[in-house]
C-alpha positions in Angstrom: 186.3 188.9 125.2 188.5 189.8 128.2 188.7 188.3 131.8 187.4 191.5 133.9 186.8 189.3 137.1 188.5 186.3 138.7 186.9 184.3 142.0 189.3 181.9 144.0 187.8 179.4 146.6 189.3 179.8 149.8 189.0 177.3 152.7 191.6 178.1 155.3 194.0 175.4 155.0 197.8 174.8 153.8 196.8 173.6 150.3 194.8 177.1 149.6 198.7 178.6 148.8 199.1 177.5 145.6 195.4 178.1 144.3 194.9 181.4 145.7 198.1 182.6 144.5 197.7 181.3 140.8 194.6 183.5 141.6 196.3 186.9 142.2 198.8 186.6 139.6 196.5 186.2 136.9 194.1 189.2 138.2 196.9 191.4 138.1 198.4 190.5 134.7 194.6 190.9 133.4 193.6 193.9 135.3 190.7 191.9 136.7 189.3 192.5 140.0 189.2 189.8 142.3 186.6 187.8 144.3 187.2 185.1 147.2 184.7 182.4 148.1 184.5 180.6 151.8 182.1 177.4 151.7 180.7 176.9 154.4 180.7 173.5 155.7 177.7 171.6 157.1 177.1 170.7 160.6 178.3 166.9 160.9 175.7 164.4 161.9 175.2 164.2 165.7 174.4 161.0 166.9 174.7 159.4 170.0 174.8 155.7 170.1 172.1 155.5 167.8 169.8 158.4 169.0 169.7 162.1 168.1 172.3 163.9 170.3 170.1 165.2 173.4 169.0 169.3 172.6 171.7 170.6 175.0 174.4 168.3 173.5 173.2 169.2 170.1 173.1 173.1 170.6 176.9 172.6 172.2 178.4 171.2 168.7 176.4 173.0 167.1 177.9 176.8 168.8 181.2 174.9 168.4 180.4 173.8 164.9 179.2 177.4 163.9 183.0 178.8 166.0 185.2 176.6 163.9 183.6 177.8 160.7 184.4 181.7 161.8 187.8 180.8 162.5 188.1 179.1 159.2 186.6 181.8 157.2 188.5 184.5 159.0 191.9 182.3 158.1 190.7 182.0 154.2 190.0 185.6 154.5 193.3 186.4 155.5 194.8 184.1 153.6 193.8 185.5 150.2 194.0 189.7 151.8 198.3 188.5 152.2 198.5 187.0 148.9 196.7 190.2 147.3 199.4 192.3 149.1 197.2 195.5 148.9 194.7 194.2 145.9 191.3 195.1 147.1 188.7 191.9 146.7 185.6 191.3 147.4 184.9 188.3 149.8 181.8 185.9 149.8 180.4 182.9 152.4 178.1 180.3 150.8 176.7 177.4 152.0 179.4 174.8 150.8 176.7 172.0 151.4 174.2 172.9 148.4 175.4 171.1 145.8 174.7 174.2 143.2 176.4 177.3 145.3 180.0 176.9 143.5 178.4 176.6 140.0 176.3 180.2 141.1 179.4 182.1 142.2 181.1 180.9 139.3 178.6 182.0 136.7 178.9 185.5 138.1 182.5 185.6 137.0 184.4 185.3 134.0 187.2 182.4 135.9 186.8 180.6 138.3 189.8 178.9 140.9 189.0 176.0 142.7 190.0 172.8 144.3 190.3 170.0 142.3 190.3 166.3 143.7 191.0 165.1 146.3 190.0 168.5 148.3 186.4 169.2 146.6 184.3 167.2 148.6 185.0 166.8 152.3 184.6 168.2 155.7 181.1 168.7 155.1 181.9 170.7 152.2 180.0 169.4 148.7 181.8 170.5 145.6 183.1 168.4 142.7 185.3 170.1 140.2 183.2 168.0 137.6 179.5 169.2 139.0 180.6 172.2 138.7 181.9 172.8 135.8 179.1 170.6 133.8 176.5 173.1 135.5 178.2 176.5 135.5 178.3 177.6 132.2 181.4 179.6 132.9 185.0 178.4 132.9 186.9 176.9 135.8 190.4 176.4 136.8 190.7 173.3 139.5 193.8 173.1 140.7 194.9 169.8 142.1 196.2 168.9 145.2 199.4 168.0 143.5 200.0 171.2 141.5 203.6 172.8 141.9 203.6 175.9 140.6 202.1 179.9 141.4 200.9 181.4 138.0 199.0 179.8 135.3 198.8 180.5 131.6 202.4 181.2 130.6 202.6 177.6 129.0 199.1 176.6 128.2 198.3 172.8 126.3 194.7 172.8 124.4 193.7 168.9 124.4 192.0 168.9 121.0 189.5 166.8 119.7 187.1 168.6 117.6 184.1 168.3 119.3 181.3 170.7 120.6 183.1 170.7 124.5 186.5 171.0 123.5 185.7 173.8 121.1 183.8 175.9 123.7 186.9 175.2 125.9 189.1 176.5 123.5 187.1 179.8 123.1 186.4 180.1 126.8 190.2 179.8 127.2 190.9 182.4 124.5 192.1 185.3 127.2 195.0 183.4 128.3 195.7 181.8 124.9 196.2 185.3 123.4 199.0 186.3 126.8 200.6 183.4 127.0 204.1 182.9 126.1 203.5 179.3 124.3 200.6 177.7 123.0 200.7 173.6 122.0 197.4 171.6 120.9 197.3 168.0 121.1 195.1 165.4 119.4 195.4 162.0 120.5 194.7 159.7 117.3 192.1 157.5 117.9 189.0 156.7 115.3 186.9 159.6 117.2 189.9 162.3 116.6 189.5 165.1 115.1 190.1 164.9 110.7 192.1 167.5 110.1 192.3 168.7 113.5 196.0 170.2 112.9 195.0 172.7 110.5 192.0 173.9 112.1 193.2 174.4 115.9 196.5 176.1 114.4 194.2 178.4 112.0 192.2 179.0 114.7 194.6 180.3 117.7 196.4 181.8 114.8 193.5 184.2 113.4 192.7 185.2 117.2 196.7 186.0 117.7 197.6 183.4 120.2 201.4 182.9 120.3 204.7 180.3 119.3 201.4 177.9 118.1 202.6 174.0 117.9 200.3 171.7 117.2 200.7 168.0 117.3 199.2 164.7 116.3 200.5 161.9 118.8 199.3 158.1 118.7 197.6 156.4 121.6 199.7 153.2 120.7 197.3 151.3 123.4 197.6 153.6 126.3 195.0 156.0 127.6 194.3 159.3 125.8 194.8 161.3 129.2 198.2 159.4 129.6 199.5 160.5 126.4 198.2 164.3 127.2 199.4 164.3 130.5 203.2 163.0 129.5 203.1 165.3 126.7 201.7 168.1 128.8 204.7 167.6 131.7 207.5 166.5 129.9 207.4 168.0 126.2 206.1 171.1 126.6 206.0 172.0 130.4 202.6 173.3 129.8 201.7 174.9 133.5 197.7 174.8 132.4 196.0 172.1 130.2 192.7 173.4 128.4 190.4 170.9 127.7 186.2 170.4 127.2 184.4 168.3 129.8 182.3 165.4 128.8 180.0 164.7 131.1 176.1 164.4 131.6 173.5 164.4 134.5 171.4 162.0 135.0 169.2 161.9 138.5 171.8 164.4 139.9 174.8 162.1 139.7 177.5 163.5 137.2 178.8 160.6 134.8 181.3 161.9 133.1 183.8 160.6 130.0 186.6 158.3 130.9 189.5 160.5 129.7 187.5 163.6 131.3 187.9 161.3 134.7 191.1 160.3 134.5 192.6 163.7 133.5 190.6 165.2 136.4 192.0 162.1 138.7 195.2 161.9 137.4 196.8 165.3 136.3 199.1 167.3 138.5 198.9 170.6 136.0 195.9 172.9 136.5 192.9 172.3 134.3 190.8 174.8 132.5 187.2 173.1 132.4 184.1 174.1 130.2 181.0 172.4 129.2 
């Protein structure tokens, strides 16, 4: 399995930088071509003091509305064509409304790069890191608001736990395992931990030739799983990407996902590679 192409979302705004550039690096260090996605953001609702906005009125915001999308798509489009700096890619516009659009574009590649929260559902635009990668079936990267560096997969944590998710993470993950500089597993020991976990995640990365493999048992002693990953993540190992499965369901089209599955996607300031 390789990574043979790599989509970034692009919106036109300050905090694309970091995201879009993470993006880049990795296409070139993989060889993989390169994709950028605009969503489109709906129209905002028009009312006027109760009443639909009068049919001139309305077709006014909506020109302007349908203007200040351009501009932003034009400005993502650019935005990504600098930090390509000669890298051809191909460029898509989606309707950013549909709850399902990111999940499509996503399942046509083999990463995806997009925001993580706060920025994945606003200004009309409908796009939860977690919706999307419970309904993609392809791997993600959401990058949060918070995130510091350019390049991902250098220093890569796998949060560990043995079960079905965090095993198809770790597979969907293999690419960057296997060129990274250092790989570190963490199990957080709690009754549901993996037995044995140790052995198995180290035999594993080690038969599929992922190297400078660590991999530690560390106690919750009360606190939060995803507090214990996240210190080790950013203060032990520097890790500059965290790999971990996504627990999560749907039920009547509202996500519900796992409490350390929320709080790592609330709460960490390292990119996260999601699967389901």
């Amino acid at each position: 399995m390789s990574i043979k192409h790599i989509v970034v979302q692009a919106a036109g705004k300050a905090e694309d930088a970091r995201r879009v550039a993470m993006a880049v690096d990795l296409a070139n260090r993989c060889e993989a071509t390169l994709g950028g996605v605009f969503l489109e953001p709906a129209p905002p609702w028009l009312f006027v003091g109760g009443d639909l906005a009068a049919p001139a009125a309305l077709a006014d915001l909506t020109e302007s509305h349908r203007k200040a999308v351009q501009t932003a798509s034009a400005a993502a489009r650019a935005n990504l064509e600098a930090a390509a700096q000669g890298k051809s890619f191909e460029w898509r516009q989606v309707d950013g409304s549909a709850p399902t659009a990111l999940a499509e574009v996503a399942r046509e590649a083999d990463l995806l790069f997009m925001a993580g929260p706060p920025l994945t559902s606003r200004d009309g635009v409908f796009a939860p890191a977690d919706a999307v990668a419970l309904t993609a079936g392809a791997p993600i990267i959401a990058v949060p608001e918070t995130a510091t560096g350019t390049c991902v997969g250098h220093r890569v944590l796998v949060a560990w736990n043995g079960a079905r998710e965090s095993a198809r993470a770790l597979r969907d993950a293999l690419p960057l395992l296997q060129r990274a500089a250092q790989v570190d597993g963490v199990i957080v020991d709690h009754p549901e931990a993996a037995r044995d976990g140790e052995r198995v995640l180290k035999a594993f990365l080690q038969r599929h030739g992922c190297p400078a493999i660590n991999v530690i048992r560390l106690p919750a002693g009360g606190r939060h799983a995803s507090e214990v990953i996240l210190q080790h993540a950013a203060h032990v190992v520097q890790a500059d990407l965290i790999v971990m499965g996504l627990y999560g369901h749907s039920r009547l089209r509202e996500f519900v996902l796992g409490g350390v599955s929320r709080d790592m996607l609330d709460d960490s300031p390292i990119p996260l590679l999601l699967s389901h």
